[in-house]
FIVO-986571 format. One record per residue (C-alpha): residue in three letters; x, y, z. Coordinates in steps of 0.5 Angstrom, whole numbers, padded with zeros to 4 digits, always signed. Example, Ala and Ser with C-alpha at 12.3 -4.5 7.8 and 13.67 -1.06 7.14 Angstrom:
# FIVO-986571
ALA+0025-0009+0016
SER+0027-0002+0014
***
This chain:
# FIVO-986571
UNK+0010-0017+0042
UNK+0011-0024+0040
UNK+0012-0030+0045
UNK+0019-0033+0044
UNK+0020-0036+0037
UNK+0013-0034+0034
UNK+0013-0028+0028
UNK+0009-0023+0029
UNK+0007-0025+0022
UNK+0002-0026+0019
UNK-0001-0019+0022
UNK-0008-0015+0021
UNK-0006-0008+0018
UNK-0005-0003+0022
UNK-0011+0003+0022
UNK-0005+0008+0019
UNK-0004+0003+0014
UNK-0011+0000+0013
UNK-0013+0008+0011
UNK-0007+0010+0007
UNK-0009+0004+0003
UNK-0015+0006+0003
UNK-0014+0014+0000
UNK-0010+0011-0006
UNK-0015+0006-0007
UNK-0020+0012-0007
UNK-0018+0014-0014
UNK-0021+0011-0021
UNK-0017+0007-0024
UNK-0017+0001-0028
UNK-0017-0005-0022
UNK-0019+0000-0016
UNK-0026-0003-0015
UNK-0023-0010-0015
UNK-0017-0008-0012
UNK-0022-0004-0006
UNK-0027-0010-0005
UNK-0019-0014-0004
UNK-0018-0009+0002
UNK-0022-0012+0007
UNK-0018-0018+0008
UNK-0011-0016+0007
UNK-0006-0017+0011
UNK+0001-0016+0014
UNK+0005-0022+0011
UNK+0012-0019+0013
UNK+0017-0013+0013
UNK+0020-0010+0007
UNK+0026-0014+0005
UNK+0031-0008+0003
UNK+0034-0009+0011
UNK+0034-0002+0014
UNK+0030-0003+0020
UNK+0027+0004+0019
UNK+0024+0003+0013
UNK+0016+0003+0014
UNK+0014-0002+0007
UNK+0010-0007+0008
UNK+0009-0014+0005
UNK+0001-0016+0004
UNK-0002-0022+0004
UNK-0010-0022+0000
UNK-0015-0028+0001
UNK-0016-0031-0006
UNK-0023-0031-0006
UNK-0023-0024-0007
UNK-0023-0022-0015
UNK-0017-0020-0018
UNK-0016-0014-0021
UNK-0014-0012-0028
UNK-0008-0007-0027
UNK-0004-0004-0033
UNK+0003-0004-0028
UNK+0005-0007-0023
UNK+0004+0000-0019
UNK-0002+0002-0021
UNK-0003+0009-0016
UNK+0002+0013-0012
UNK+0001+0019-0008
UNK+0007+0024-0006
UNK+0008+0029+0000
UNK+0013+0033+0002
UNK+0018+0027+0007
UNK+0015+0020+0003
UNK+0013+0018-0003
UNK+0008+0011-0003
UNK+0005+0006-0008
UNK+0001+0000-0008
UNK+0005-0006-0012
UNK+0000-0010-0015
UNK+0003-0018-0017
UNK-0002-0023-0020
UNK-0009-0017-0020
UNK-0008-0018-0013
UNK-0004-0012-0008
UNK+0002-0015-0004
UNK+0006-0009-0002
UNK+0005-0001+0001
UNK+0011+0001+0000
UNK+0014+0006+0004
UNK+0019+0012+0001
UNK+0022+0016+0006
UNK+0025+0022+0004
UNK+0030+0025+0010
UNK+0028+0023+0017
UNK+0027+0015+0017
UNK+0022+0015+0021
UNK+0019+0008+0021
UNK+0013+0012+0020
UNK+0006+0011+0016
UNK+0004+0018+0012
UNK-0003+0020+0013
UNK-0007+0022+0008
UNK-0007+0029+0008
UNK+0001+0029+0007
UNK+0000+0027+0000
UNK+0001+0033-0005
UNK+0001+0029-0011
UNK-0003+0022-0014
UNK-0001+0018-0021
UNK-0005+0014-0024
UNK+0000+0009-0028
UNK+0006+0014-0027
UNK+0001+0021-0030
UNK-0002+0026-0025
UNK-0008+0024-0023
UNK-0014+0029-0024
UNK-0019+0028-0022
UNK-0027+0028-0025
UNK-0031+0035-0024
***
């Protein structure tokens, strides 16, 4: 917890969010390689700002020395489960936001990657190389 007047932020990501990204990532798409070369210093910049205290998106923050990446849209990889849906949102080649989608129970809670049914490349359904 944070000292008195200090914000909890900026913040590593936690092993939870840190291999949920990592799952999306681990799909090909265009940007994926740049985009994984940026998880090793992405960081927590703060909450998501729909203010629900149960919602468990997160703002990220990148070290621009990384190289940006060339996405095609803002969302580039999502993934769907059975209580969340969660996407990556990428802003100027470089991740800034885990968003979160919670269906019912409003956990507060990072999926895992075994959760996930279902992943879009782009908005179409992934299938991947064989």
């Amino acid at each position: 917890m944070a000292a008195s007047g200090e914000s909890e932020y900026p913040r590593d990501l936690t092993e939870e969010e840190r291999a949920l990204i990592a799952f999306l990532l681990s799909m090909e798409f265009d940007g994926a390689e740049e985009l994984r070369t940026q998880l090793a210093s992405t960081r927590v910049s703060g909450r998501c700002t729909c203010n629900q205290s149960d919602c468990a998106t997160v703002e990220l923050i990148v070290n621009r020395h990384a190289p940006p990446a060339s996405v095609t849209t803002p969302y580039p990889v999502d993934a769907l489960g059975r209580e969340h849906q969660v996407s990556i949102e990428v802003t100027d080649g470089y991740m800034s936001e885990l968003e979160i989608i919670e269906y019912e129970h409003r956990t507060r809670r990072v999926p895992r990657s075994d959760e996930m049914e279902q992943v879009s490349i782009d908005g179409k359904p992934y299938k991947p190389a064989r």
